[in-house]
Every structure is written in structure tokens, then in C-alpha cells.
C-alpha angles and dihedrals in degrees: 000000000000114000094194122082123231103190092070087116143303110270131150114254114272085233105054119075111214112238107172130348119210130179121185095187097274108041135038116210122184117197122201145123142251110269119239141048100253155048147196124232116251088223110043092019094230127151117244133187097184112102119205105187138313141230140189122258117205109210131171120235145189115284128256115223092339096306115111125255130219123184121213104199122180100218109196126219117222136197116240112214102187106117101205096058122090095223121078102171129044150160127246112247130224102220111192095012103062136345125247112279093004127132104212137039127282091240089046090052092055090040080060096043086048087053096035091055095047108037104020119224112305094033088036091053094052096055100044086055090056084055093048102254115126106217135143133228098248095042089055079050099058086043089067089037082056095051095060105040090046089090104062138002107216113130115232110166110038134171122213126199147148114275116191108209089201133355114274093024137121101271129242132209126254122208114201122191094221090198097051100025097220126127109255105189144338133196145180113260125042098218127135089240096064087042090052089041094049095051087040091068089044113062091162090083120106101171148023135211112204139148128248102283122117091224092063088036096057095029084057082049098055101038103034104020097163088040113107113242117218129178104245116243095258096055087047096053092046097052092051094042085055103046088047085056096051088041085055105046100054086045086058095108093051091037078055089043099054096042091057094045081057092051096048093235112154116228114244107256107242119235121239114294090010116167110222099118092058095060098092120179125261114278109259119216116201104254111034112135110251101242088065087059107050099008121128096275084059086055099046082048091053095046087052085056101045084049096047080050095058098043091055094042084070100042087057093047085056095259108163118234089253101063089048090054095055088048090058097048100059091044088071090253143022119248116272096238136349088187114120085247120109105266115263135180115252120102132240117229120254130032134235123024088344095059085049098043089048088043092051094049103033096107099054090047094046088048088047088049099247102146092181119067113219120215117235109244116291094042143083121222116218087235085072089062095059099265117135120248118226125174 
């Protein structure tokens, strides 16, 4: 935690030389400058009084009063004419006001971490609203995380995974460090022998989070053979939420069952020879995405076997060919096949009692090699205008 107080009182930087103030009735900027003429290069180490260019620099600042507070400050480039550095150009620093590349002052980020240490992050974010710094919860919770990681740099929890740099492309590798979720490195290749070289060079590393593929597992053996290898969190939701799916999805008859039973709906007693118990499901490979499953394809192909059910459900009970047309019919459509064939989803010529008539004795006729259905009398095949006829 921060031993230095930041609440000792609201003053401007000693650094920074106030040019304008302006308030527009929620927010308070004060725009200046870095005092000097002159500044030292952050490589050699060498004073320099040539300026190059400038640019503004936008920080958030303590509140005053409760109103929040944003500095404006003109940072000045400088030439460095040292020959021997590598750098030629820089910007000035401002040391005790803001780090490089930071967003905030140095005395907001310890009021954060203050808040962050004692509340927490929701807690912590309500009441830094009320103060008048606007902050979220994750970002009090990096600040600890911060806090802790600031001291060394040695990975010891890493993820490895495949990273694809475009699409259609050879695929690279990714390295997360999982404690300070941050990417670590990423190269070009996904081979066991670039995974084994990089935590080779790491020996910080104690475990290692990977999928299921056997380049990241014996990369992770060659490389880090004492590190502890875990399945990452992704990979092990989606495993369970797949085999549930599955689990539930050969247990649909008795989950239909049950919920019937609930309801106090009686089952529909079967006909003789019905053939209810040789409808089995469709077979159900682990990893199929879920909307080809029940999607609306799965429902239209549920809808076509209730239907061919039905249909033999009334041949067996002696129905003529012609009742089942009219059913169909007024169904808004016969049903596609009565044969004891698994339904399937090409058509038969004709329509009415013709369709039926050609659907009931299409087995015999195909076994006899009659490749043409013909219509009974009173009706015109389709293979008569001109349409060609398949079984």
C-alpha cells in the first residue's frame, strides 16, 4: 500500500507553470507548462536545450472540492545531441507529477490504490464518485494487481494457445501471463519445438494452462517438465456444456415423458404394430454447434416424422390409400412416405389418392424393377408433364 497521503491539500505541481484555468460547471482543467529550459535524455543521460516540437498531454487529477480536476500540460521534444545515443529525439519527463506513458497523476494513482486496498472495487468505485474521481471497479482492481506485480517480472502462470495472424494463414502461438493478464509473447509457428524453446528460456514458470492438443501438451513436457499442466477455464466449460447436451439429448423421450406425467396428460395408446420403438434419434456427435441440432432444420425434421408416423399408423390399421390422401390433404400436405423405410425427403409424382396409391406400392415396383410410378385412373402423374420420376 501507499505510505504517503495524498489528501494533505490541493496545489498545483512544482513543476508545472500555470498558463489558463477554465471551469465549465462540471470539470476544472488547468492548462501550463513544465518549467526550464531544458531537459536530460532518458538514454545518455545528457542535458539538451534544443526543442524539437511539443505536444499536450491530457492527466487526470485530484478533485477540488469535489469537482474533478484535468491537467493540460505542453511537453516539449528535444534533440539529443550526444553522438554516441541511439536516440535523437525525446520528450521531456515529469518526473514527480505523471509517468511515461500514464494517464493520471502520480498523487491520483496512490489515492486509487488508498481506496482500492481498503473497499475493494465496487465499494471502492462508489465512493470515489462521491469524491469526485471517475474510476471503475475493474480498473481499482488492476491497481492492486499492480501493486503486487510491480516488484519482479518472472512469469509463473502462463497459457498457451494457437493465434492465427489472418485468416487462412500459418498460425502463431500466443503466451498469456494468466496473473497479470497481459500477453507475454507471440510468435510466428505453433510446434512443439517453439513451445519447449520458449519455456526453456523461462524457468520461472510453474504451471501451464493449455488445451487438449498434443502440440501445446508435449511442448509443455519438454520445456517445463516439472510445471503443472491445467485445462484453461474456456476449454472446461465447453467440454461440460457439450457432454450435458449430448446427456440431454439422448434422455429427450423420458425428459418428455416426465414432463407429461406433470402435466397429467395421458400418452396416446400405439396400434397394433406401431412403430414407435424403431424411431430411434439422430445420432449426436460431440461438437456440433447447438443450432444444427435444434435449429430449425431439426424441427422441420421432427414435424416430417410425426407426420410418416401417422401415416403408417393408418396403413396398419387397414386405411385405404384413399382416406390417407384426403387426410393429407387437408392437412395441407400428404405425408412425404408410409413405406417401412426411414422417411426421407424426396417427393413421389403425382398428388391425392395417386401420390398415396404410388407411396403404398413403391417397394414391390422398385424390387420388380419398375423405375416409373403409374398413376391409378383419374389422375396424372407428373411423369405425363414432362417431370422426371426418382424413388
Amino acid at each position: 500500500m501507499p505510505d504517503i497521503d495524498p489528501y494533505g491539500g490541493f496545489t498545483i505541481p512544482n513543476r508545472l507553470h500555470v498558463d489558463a484555468l477554465s471551469f465549465d460547471g462540471e470539470l476544472l482543467t488547468i492548462s501550463g507548462s513544465v518549467r526550464g529550459s531544458e531537459a536530460h535524455c532518458p538514454v545518455c543521460d545528457q542535458t539538451s536545450r534544443r526543442v524539437h516540437s511539443h505536444y499536450t498531454r491530457t492527466l487526470a487529477d485530484l478533485p477540488w472540492s469535489g469537482t474533478p480536476v484535468r491537467l493540460r500540460v505542453r511537453v516539449r521534444k528535444f534533440f539529443c545531441d550526444e553522438p554516441a545515443c541511439e536516440r535523437r529525439i525525446f520528450a521531456e519527463r515529469l518526473g514527480g507529477v505523471a509517468r511515461v506513458h500514464a494517464r493520471t497523476t502520480e498523487r491520483q494513482r496512490e489515492a486509487l490504490e488508498w481506496i482500492a486496498f481498503a473497499l475493494g472495487g465496487e465499494a471502492g468505485a462508489r465512493l470515489a464518485r462521491e469524491l469526485g474521481l471517475l474510476v471503475s471497479p475493474d480498473a481499482l482492481l488492476n491497481r492492486i494487481r499492480e501493486t503486487f506485480f510491480s516488484c519482479g517480472e518472472d512469469v509463473r502462470v502462463v497459457g498457451v494457445d494457437d493465434f492465427g495472424f489472418r485468416r487462412g494463414h500459418s498460425s502463431g502461438t500466443i503466451l498469456v501471463d494468466l496473473e497479470r493478464r497481459r500477453v507475454v509473447d507471440l510468435f510466428e509457428g505453433h510446434s512443439v519445438e517453439s513451445i519447449a524453446r520458449w519455456l526453456g528460456q523461462h524457468p520461472s514458470v510453474e504451471v501451464v494452462g493449455r488445451d487438449r492438443s498434443n502440440v501445446c501438451r508435449e511442448g509443455a513436457n519438454a520445456g517445463a517438465p516439472d510445471a503443472l499442466q491445467v485445462a484453461d477455464r474456456w476449454h472446461l466449460l465447453r467440454s461440460l456444456a457439450l457432454g450435458l447436451e449430448e446427456f440431454l439429448l439422448r434422455k429427450r423421450s423420458a425428459l418428455e415423458g416426465a414432463a407429461a406425467s406433470e402435466r397429467g396428460e395421458e400418452e396416446e395408446e400405439p396400434l397394433p404394430g406401431s412403430i414407435d420403438d424403431d424411431v430411434s434419434t439422430l445420432p449426436v456427435r460431440l461438437g456440433r454447434p447447438y443450432g444444427s441440432i435444434e435449429g430449425p432444420a431439426q424441427k422441420r425434421h421432427e414435424r416430417l416424422v410425426e407426420r410418416w408416423k401417422h401415416v403408417r399408423r393408418l396403413h396398419l390399421a387397414g386405411a385405404s390409400a384413399k382416406d390417407i390422401a384426403e387426410w393429407g390433404s387437408a392437412r395441407a400436405g400428404a405425408p412425404s412416405t408410409a413405406t417401412e423405410s426411414w422417411p426421407n425427403r424426396r417427393r413421389a409424382p403425382g398428388t391425392g389418392e395417386g401420390r398415396a396409391s404410388w407411396i403404398l406400392t413403391c417397394p414391390t415396383c422398385w424390387s420388380g424393377g419398375t423405375r416409373a410410378a403409374a398413376a391409378p385412373s383419374g389422375s396424372t402423374p407428373r411423369s405425363a408433364r414432362g417431370a422426371t420420376v426418382t424413388a
